[in-house]
Each structure stands twice: as C-alpha cells, then as structure tokens.
C-alpha positions as a Python dict, from the first residue, in 0.01 Angstrom:
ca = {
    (1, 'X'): (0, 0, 0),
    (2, 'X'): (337, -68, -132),
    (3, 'X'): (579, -361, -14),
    (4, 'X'): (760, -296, 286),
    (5, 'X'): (563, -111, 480),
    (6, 'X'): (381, -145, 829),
    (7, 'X'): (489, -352, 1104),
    (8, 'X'): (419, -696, 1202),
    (9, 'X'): (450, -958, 1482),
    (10, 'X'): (695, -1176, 1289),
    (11, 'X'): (923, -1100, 992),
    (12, 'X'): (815, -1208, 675),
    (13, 'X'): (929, -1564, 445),
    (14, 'X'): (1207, -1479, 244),
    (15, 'X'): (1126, -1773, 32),
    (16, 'X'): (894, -1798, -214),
    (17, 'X'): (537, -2032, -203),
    (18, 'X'): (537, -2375, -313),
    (19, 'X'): (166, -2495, -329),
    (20, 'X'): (-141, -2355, -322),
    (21, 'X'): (-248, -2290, 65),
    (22, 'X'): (-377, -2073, 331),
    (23, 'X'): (-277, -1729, 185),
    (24, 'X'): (-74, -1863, -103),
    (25, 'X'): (-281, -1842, -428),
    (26, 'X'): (-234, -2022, -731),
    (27, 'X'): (-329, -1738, -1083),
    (28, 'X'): (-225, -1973, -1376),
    (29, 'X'): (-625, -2010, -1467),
    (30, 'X'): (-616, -1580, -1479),
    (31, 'X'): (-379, -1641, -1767),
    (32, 'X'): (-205, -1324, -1883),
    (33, 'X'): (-469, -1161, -2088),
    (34, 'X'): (-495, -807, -1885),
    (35, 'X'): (-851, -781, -1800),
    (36, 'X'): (-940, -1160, -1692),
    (37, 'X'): (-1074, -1125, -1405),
    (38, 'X'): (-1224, -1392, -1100),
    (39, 'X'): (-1375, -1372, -746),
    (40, 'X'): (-1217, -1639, -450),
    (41, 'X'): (-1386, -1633, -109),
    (42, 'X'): (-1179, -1885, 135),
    (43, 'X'): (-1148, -1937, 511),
    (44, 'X'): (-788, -1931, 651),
    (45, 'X'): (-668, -2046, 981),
    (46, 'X'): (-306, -1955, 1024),
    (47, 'X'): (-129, -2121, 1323),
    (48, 'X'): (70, -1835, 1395),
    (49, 'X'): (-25, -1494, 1568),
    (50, 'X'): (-73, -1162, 1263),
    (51, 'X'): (-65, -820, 1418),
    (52, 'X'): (135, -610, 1711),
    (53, 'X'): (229, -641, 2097),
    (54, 'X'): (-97, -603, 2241),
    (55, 'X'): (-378, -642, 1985),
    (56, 'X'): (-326, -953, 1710),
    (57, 'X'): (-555, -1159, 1498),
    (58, 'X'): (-496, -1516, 1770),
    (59, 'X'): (-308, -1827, 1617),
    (60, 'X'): (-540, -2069, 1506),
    (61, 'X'): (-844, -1823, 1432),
    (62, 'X'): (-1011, -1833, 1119),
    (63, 'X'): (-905, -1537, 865),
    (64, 'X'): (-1205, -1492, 626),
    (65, 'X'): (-1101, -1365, 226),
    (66, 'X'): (-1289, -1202, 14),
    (67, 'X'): (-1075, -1143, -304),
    (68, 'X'): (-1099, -1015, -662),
    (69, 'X'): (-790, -1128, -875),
    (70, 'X'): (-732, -952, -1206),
    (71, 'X'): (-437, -990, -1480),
    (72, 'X'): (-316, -649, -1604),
    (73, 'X'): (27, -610, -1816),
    (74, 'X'): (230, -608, -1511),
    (75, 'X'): (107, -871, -1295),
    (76, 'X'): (-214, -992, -1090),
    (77, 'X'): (-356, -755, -879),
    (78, 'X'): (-539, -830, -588),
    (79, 'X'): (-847, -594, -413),
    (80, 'X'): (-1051, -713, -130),
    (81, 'X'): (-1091, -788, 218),
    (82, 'X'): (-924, -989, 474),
    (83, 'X'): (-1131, -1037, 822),
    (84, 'X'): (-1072, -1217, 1131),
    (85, 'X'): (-1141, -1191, 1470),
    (86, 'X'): (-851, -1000, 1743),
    (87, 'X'): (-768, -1036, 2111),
    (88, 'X'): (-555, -775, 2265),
    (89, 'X'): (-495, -605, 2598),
    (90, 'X'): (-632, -253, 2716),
    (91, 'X'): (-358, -31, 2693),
    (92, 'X'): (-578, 148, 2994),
    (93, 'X'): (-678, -120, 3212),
    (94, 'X'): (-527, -448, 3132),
    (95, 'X'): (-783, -617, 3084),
    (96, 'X'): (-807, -909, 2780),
    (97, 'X'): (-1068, -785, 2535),
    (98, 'X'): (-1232, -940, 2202),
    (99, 'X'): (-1281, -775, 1884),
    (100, 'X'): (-1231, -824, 1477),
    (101, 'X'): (-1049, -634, 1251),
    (102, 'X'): (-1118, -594, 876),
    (103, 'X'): (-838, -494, 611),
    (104, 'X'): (-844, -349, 268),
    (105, 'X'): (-640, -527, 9),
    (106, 'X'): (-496, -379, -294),
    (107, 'X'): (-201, -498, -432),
    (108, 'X'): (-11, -588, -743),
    (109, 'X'): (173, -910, -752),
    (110, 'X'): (425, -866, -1130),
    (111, 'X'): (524, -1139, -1330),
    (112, 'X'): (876, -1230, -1318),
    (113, 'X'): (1000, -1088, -1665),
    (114, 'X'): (785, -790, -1637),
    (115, 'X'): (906, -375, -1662),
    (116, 'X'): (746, -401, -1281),
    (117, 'X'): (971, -665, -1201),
    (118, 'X'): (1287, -559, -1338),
    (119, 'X'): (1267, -160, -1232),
    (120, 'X'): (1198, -185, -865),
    (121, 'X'): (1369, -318, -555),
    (122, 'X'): (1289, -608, -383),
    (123, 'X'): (1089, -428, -120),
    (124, 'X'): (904, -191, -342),
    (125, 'X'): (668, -433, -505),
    (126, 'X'): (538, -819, -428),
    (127, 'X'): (639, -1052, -702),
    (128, 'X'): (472, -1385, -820),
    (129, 'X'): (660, -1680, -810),
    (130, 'X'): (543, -1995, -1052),
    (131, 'X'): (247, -1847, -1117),
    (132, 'X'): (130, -1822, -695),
    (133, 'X'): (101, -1566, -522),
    (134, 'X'): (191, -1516, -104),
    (135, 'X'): (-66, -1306, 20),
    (136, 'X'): (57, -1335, 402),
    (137, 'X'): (291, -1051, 398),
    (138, 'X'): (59, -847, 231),
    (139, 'X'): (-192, -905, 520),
    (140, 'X'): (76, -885, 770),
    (141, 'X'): (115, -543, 626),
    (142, 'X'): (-201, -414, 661),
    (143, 'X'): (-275, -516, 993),
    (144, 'X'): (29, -382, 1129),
    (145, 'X'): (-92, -70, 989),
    (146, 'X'): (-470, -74, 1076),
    (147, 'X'): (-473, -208, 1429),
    (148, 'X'): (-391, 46, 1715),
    (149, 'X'): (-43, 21, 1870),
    (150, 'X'): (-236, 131, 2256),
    (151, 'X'): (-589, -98, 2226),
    (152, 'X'): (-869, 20, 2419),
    (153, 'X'): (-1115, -198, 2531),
    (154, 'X'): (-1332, 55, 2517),
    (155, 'X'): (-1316, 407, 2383),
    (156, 'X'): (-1434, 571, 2710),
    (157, 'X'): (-1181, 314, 2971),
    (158, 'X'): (-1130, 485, 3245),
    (159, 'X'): (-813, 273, 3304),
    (160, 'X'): (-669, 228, 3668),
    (161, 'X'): (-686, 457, 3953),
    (162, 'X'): (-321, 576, 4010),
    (163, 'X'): (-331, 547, 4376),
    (164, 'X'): (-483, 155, 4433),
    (165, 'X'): (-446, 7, 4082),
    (166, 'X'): (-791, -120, 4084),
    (167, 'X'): (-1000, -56, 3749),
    (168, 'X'): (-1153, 230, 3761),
    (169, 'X'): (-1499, 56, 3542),
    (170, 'X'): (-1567, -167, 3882),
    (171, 'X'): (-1435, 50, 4126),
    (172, 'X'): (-1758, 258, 4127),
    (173, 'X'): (-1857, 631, 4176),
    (174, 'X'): (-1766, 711, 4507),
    (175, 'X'): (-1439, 547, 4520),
    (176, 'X'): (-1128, 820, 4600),
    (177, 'X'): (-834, 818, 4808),
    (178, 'X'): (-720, 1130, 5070),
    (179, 'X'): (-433, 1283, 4923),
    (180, 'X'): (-272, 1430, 5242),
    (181, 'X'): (-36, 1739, 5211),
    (182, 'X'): (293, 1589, 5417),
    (183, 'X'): (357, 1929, 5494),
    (184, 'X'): (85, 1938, 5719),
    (185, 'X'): (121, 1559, 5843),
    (186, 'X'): (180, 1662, 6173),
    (187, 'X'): (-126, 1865, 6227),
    (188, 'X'): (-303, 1565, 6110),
    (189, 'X'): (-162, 1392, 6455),
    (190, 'X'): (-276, 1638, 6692),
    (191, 'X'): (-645, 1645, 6547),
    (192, 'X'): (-640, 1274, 6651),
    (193, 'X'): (-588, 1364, 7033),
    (194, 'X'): (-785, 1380, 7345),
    (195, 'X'): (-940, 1731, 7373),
    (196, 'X'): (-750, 1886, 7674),
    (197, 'X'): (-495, 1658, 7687),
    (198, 'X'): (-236, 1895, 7519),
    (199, 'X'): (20, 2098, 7766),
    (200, 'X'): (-149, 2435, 7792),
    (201, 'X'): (187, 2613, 7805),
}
C-alpha cells in the first residue's frame, strides 16, 4: 500500500512524531545496517475513532500490534498486523453491531537523505522523522480500505420491511402487509356492505 491512499475518519498529522508512543515508533536500535531486523508486539488505545461513517475501530479501544521492523538501504520497513475490535451500524437494519477487524501492514518508512526520500512526493511514500516512525496514518490507511463502506450485521440481514419499518429478523415469518390496487379501492367498499342493501336498479 502506498501513501495516500484509502480513506479515513479524520485527516492525517501533518507534523511529524516527537516521542515514542501509541503508534509512533522509535528505530534508532535497527541502526542502518540493511538486514537488522526485530519483532515489537504492543497494545494501543487511541482516544480517537480509526475507520469510516458507519463501521470504525471505537475511541478508547485497545489496537493490538504485531510488527516486524527491518532496515533496508532505503528506510525501515514495517510488515505485520494491526487488530482491534469495531462497532458500526447495519447498513440494512440499523441496528449497532460488534465485530474486529484485522489489517495487513507493509510499508516502507525512508530515511531522510535517502534516493526514496528525495525522488518521490510527499504523498507517495511515509518518511521517518528523527529516527521514529508514525504508524497511525498507515493504519488509518488500511482500515479505510479493508472495512466495508455499507456494514452488515450479518451477511444474510434481511433489513427493514419497506411498508412498517420494523426489522425484518424479529418481525417473524408470517408478517406481510395487503398491498391494495387503488384502482380497485372502490370495489373494496362495496364488499364491506350489507348483502341486499344495494339499490337493485
């Protein structure tokens, strides 16, 4: 996945990390020997919402990382998994539903004085400031582009019925409405009468 793309619930920090944090990584033990390689496993909890309208990973929930960080010539780059839990809306039913989400990760962060770094825009490639790395837009990224822009809360919803608006999961099997023709409305009225109490003429 290359820099830029996806969508997201908020736009991305336009300025660079500070400290090691959250999703902000610090790579000066990597060094800049291409090859060096480590593991990091943390537990993030952002305090913002990350994903779309109706489906997101919930401020405050806890973002699990599973990452492999490697130094090539260019840069760090970064494979693994991000995981978290999601709440979202039926796109069907409206109904609030629970779920989790789990993201790929594979991305190169350059150096700053790297051929990476001086050959590409600013939104073709992540870029490592002081030796951290922000991994939030990354993740923003992906989940913009793995979570479905019309949830379901389940892949068979039946959704509402058109005529009521009740759900059509509790409304049970018998439940229907008679779709009268208004072209034959007044019929309806006269089956409703007395027999014999129409004029004869």
């Amino acid at each position: 996945m290359s820099a830029g793309s996806g969508s997201s619930a908020r736009p991305r920090k336009t300025s660079g990390p500070v400290s090691e944090a959250g999703f902000v990584l610090d790579v000066r033990n990597l060094g800049r020997r291409p090859g060096t390689m480590r593991e990091l496993r943390r537990t993030v909890t952002d305090h913002e919402r990350l994903g779309l309208d109706l489906i997101a990973i919930p401020a405050d929930a806890e973002v699990e990382l599973d990452l492999q960080l490697q130094a090539v010539s260019e840069g760090v780059l970064i494979t693994g998994t991000a995981s978290g839990p999601t709440a979202g809306e039926c796109s069907r039913c409206l109904e609030p539903f629970e779920d989790r989400v789990e993201i790929r990760l594979t991305e190169l962060f350059a150096y700053p004085d790297s051929n990476t770094e001086k050959t590409t825009e600013d939104a073709e490639v992540y870029r490592m400031e002081d030796d951290l790395v922000d991994l939030e837009p990354v993740i923003l990224d992906a989940i913009g582009l793995e979570l479905p822009l019309q949830p379901l809360c389940s892949p068979d919803c039946a959704g509402l019925c058109p005529e009521c608006g009740v759900r059509m999961a509790i409304a049970g099997p018998d439940h229907g409405h008679e779709i009268l023709d208004p072209r034959w409305a007044k019929l309806a009225n006269f089956a409703t009468d007395e027999p014999g109490t129409g004029d004869p003429a």
